[in-house]
C-alpha positions in Angstrom: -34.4 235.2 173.1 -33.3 236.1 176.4 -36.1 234.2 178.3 -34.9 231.3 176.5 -31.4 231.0 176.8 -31.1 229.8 179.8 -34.0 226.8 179.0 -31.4 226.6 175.9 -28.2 226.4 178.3 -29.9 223.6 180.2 -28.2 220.5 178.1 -27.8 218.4 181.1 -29.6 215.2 182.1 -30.6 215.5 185.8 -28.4 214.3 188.6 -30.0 212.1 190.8 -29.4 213.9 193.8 -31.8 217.1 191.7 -34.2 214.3 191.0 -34.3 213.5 194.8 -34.5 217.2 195.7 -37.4 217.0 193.1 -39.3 214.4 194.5 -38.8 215.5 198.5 -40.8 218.8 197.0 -43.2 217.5 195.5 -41.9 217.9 191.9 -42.5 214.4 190.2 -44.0 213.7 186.4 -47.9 213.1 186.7 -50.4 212.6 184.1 -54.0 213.5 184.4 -54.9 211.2 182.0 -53.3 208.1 182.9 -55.3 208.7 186.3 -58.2 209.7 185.0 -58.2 206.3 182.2 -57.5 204.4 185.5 -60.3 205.7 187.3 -63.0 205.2 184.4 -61.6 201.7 183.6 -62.2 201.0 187.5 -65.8 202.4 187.9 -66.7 200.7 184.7 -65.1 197.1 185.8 -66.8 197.7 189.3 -70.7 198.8 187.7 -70.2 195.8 185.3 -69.4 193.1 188.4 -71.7 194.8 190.4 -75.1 194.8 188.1 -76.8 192.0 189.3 -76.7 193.3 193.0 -77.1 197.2 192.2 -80.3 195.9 190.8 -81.6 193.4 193.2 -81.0 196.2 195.1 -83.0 198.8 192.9 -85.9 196.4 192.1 -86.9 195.8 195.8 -86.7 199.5 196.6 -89.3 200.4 193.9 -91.5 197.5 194.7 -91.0 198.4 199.0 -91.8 202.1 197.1 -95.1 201.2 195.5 -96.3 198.4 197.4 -97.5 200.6 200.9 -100.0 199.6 203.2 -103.1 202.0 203.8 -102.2 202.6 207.6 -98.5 203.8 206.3 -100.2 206.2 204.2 -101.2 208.6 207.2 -98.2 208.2 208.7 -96.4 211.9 208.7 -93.1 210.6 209.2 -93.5 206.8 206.7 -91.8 209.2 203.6 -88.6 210.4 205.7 -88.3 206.7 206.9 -88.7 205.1 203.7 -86.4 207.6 202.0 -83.7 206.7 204.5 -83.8 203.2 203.8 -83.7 203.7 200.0 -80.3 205.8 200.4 -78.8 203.5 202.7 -80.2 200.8 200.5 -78.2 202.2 197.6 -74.9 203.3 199.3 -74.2 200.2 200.6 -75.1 198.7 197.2 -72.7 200.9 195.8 -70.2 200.6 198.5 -67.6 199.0 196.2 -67.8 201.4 194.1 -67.1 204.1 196.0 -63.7 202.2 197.4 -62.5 201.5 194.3 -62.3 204.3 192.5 -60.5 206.7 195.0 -58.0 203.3 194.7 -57.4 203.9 191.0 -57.1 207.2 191.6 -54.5 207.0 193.5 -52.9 204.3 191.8 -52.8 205.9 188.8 -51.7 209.0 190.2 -48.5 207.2 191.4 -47.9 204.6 188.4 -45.5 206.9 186.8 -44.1 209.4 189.5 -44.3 206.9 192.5 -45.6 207.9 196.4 -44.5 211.8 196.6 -45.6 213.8 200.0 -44.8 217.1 200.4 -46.2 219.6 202.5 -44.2 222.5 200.6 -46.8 221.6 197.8 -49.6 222.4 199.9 -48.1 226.0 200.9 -49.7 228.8 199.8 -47.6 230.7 196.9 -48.6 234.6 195.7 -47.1 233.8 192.6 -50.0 231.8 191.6 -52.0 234.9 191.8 -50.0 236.4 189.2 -52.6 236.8 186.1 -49.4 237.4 183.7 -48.0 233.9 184.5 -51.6 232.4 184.4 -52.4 233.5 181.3 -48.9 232.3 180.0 -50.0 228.7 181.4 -53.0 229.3 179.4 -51.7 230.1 175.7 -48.5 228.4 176.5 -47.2 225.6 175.3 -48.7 223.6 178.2 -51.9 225.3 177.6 -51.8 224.1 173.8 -51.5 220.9 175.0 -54.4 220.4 177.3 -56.4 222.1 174.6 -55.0 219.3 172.0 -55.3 216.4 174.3 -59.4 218.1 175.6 -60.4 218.1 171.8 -58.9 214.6 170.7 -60.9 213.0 173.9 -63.8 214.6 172.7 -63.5 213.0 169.4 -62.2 210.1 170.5 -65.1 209.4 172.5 -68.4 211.1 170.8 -67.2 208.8 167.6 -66.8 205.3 170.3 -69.9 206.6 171.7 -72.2 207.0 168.8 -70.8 204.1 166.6 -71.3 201.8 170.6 -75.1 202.9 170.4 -75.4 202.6 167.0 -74.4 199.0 167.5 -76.6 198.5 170.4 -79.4 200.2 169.2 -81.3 197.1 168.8 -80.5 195.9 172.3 -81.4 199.0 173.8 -85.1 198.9 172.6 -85.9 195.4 173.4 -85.7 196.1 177.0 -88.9 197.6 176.9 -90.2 194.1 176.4 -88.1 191.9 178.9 -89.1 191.4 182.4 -88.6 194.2 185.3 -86.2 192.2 187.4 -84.8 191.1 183.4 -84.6 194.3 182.4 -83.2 196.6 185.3 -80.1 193.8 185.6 -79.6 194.2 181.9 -79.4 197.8 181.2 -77.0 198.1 184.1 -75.0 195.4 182.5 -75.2 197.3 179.2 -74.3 200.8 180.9 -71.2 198.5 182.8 -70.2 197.3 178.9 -71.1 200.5 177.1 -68.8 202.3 180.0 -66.1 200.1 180.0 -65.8 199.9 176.1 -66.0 204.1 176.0 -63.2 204.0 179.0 -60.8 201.9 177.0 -60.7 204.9 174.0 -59.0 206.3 176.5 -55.8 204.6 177.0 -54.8 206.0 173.4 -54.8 209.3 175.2 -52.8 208.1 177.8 -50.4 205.9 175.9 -49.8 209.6 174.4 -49.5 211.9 177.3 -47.6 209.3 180.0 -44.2 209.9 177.6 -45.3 213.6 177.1 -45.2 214.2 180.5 -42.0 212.2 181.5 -40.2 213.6 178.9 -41.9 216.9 180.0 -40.8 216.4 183.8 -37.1 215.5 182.7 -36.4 218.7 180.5 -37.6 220.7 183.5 -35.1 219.8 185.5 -32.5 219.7 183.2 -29.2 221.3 184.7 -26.6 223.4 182.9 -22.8 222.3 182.9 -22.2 225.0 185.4 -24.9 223.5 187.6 -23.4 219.8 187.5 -19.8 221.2 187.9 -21.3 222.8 191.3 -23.2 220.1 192.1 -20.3 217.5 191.9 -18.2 219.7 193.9 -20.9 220.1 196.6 -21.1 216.0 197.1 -17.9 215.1 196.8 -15.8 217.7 197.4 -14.0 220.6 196.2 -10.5 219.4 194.4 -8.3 221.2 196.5 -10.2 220.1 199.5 -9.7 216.6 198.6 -6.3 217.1 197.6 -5.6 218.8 200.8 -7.5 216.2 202.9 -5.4 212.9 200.6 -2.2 214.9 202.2 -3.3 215.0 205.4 -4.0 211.1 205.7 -0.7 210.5 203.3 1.5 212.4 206.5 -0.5 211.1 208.8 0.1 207.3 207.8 3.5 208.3 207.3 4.1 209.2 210.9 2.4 205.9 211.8 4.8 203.8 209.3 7.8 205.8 211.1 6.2 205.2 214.5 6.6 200.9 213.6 9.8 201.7 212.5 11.4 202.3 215.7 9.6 199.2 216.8 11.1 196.7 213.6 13.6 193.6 213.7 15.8 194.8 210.5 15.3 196.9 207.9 16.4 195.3 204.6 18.0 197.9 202.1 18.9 198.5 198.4 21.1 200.2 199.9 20.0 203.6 198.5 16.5 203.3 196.5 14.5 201.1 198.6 13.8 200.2 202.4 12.0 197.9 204.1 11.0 197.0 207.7 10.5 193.9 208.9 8.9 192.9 212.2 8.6 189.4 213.9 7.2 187.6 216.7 7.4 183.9 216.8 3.8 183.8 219.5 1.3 186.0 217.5 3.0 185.9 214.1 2.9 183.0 211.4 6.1 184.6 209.5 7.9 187.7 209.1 5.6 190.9 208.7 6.5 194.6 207.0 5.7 197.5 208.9 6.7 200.0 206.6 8.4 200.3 203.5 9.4 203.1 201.2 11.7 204.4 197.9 14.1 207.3 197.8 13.5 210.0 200.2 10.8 207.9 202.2 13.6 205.2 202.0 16.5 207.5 203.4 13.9 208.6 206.4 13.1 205.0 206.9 17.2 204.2 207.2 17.5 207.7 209.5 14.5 206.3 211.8 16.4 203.0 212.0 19.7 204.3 213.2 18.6 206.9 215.5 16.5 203.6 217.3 19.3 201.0 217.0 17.5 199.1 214.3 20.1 196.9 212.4 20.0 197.8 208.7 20.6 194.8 206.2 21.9 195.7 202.6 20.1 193.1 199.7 19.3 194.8 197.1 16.9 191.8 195.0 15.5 190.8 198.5 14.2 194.9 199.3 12.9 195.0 195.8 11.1 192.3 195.8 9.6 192.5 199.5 8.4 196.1 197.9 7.1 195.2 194.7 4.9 192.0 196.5 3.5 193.2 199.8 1.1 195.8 201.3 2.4 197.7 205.0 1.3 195.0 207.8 0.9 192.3 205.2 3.2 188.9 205.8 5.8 188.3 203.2 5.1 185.4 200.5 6.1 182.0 200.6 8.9 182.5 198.0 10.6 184.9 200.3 10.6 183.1 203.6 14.3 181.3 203.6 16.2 184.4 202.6 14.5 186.7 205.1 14.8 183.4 207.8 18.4 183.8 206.9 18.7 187.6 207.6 16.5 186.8 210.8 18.7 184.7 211.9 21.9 186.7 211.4 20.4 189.7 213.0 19.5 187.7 216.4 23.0 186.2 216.0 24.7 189.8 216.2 21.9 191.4 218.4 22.5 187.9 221.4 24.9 188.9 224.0 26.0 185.3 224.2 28.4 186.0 221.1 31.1 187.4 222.6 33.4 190.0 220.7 33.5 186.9 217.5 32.4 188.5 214.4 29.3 186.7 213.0 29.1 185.8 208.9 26.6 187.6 207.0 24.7 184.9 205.2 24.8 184.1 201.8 21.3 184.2 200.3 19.4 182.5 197.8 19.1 183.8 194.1 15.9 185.8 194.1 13.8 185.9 190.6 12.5 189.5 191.4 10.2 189.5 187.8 7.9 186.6 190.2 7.2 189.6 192.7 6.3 192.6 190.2 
């Protein structure tokens, strides 16, 4: 029970950065039999296209074979000649062949898993000498497996096979009666069918083991809570780090906002609760932009900024709430809002312009704000 509590802990699907991990080692789901169905469905397609030519092919090799002239017959090196041309006779017959089944070998070793390199794979690891751990591979679960999955391809297949020549009993012996050239083309054909009708048993096998194995490969590298907890905090930061690092940027755009403070046209008041700055420049600006804004105490550092810079502070308390509630720092104001904060403007450059003399200028009486359109 203690060998198996932690596989029991491990309630976790995955994370795909463990499933990446996986995959850069080498660790992906493969199944032998899926690879090994694609491999005898390949080299039986490829014998059963390639009949006629393998024995066009094969027929004028025995006939070169048995047809020698007398002269050749003394000749001490005619056999290793005539040998060599037979080989090369048949390898590049069955040159096709031999490319396509390392294909579907590799294809099928990828269907499921995908391309996986690793040269960790390759390494050489004592623990695979351990005779404790192979013979646990052996009558383990894994080893039960292979066992099942050996015998049912045995059955599988010696009941396909003998119920196939069974069937084609009757074709079988009437090659005896056919024509060489007849003849060698259609026992290859028949070996090409007879192969390719065995091979398909086969998929049942795989259609079996390819979710076996996946399933297999996933409860592997299942994770516990503990693991994912670790994990998360590992990508994407530690809590307190992140907390930490949001209150660094927070003071840090804070001293920015303050910075633009000093810099603002008017800063438009609640008096108390809110505060906003308002900058603008007739040549780069289209209207009136804020440049910082704020409620209680970031309010009262935004009013204690403005004085200590000479930046005329302007008390309307709908006109603050509803320049805060509808714009983002260093966004324009809306539409809606553009005659009452013309009229401030204005007032402020009237009191600001040395050309006024020592007459006292009207604050301006502005327009009835509907601060429920800017929430």
């Amino acid at each position: 029970m203690a060998e198996q509590k932690p596989q029991q802990d491990r309630t976790e699907q995955p994370t795909p950065k463990r499933l990446k991990e996986a995959k850069e080692k080498g660790n992906v789901p493969r199944s032998r039999e899926l690879t090994m169905t694609c491999v005898m469905l390949a080299g039986a397609s490829a014998l059963l296209f390639l009949a006629a030519g393998i024995g066009n092919t094969m027929l004028a090799d025995m006939r070169g074979a048995f047809a020698v002239e007398r002269e050749l017959i003394f000749d001490p090196g005619y056999l290793t000649r005539a040998l060599a041309t037979v080989i090369l006779d048949a390898l590049y017959s069955l040159l096709p062949l031999a490319v396509l089944v390392p294909m579907a070998a590799l294809g099928g070793a990828v269907l499921i898993g995908g391309w996986s390199f690793s040269a960790s794979g390759m390494a050489f690891k004592t623990e695979r000498l351990n005779p404790v751990k192979g013979l646990a591979r052996v009558f383990g679960a894994n080893g039960l497996n292979e066992l099942l999955k050996a015998l049912a391809k045995f059955a599988i297949v010696a009941v396909v096979s003998v119920a196939w020549l069974w069937y084609s009993a009757d074709t079988l012996l009437s090659l005896g009666r056919q024509p060489i050239r007849a003849a060698i083309t259609h026992a290859l054909e028949l070996c090409g069918v007879s192969f390719l009708f065995v091979s398909s048993t086969l998929i049942l096998i795989a259609l079996v083991d390819v979710p076996f194995q996946l399933w297999n490969h996933t409860k592997k590298l299942k994770m516990t809570r503990q693991e994912v907890r670790d994990e998360l905090k590992d990508t994407e930061g530690r809590p307190e780090v992140k907390s930490r690092i949001r209150m660094l940027q927070q003071q840090i755009a804070g001293r920015r906002m303050m910075e633009e403070v000093a810099a603002a046209d008017v800063v438009i008041t609640n008096p108390t609760h809110f505060a906003v700055a308002l900058k603008y420049t007739e040549s780069t600006m289209r209207a009136p932009r804020v440049v910082a804004k704020g409620r209680n105490s970031i309010a009262a550092r935004i009013r204690e900024v403005a004085r200590d810079n000479g930046v005329p502070l302007f008390s309307a308390p709908p006109l603050a709430r509803a320049l805060y509630s509808s714009t983002r720092l260093g966004q324009e104001i809306p539409g809606g809002l553009y005659k009452a904060v013309a009229q401030v403007l204005a007032y402020i450059y009237q009191i600001k312009s040395p050309a006024r003399g020592a007459s006292p200028v009207p604050e301006p009486e502005l327009p009835e704000i509907d601060e429920s359109l800017y929430r």
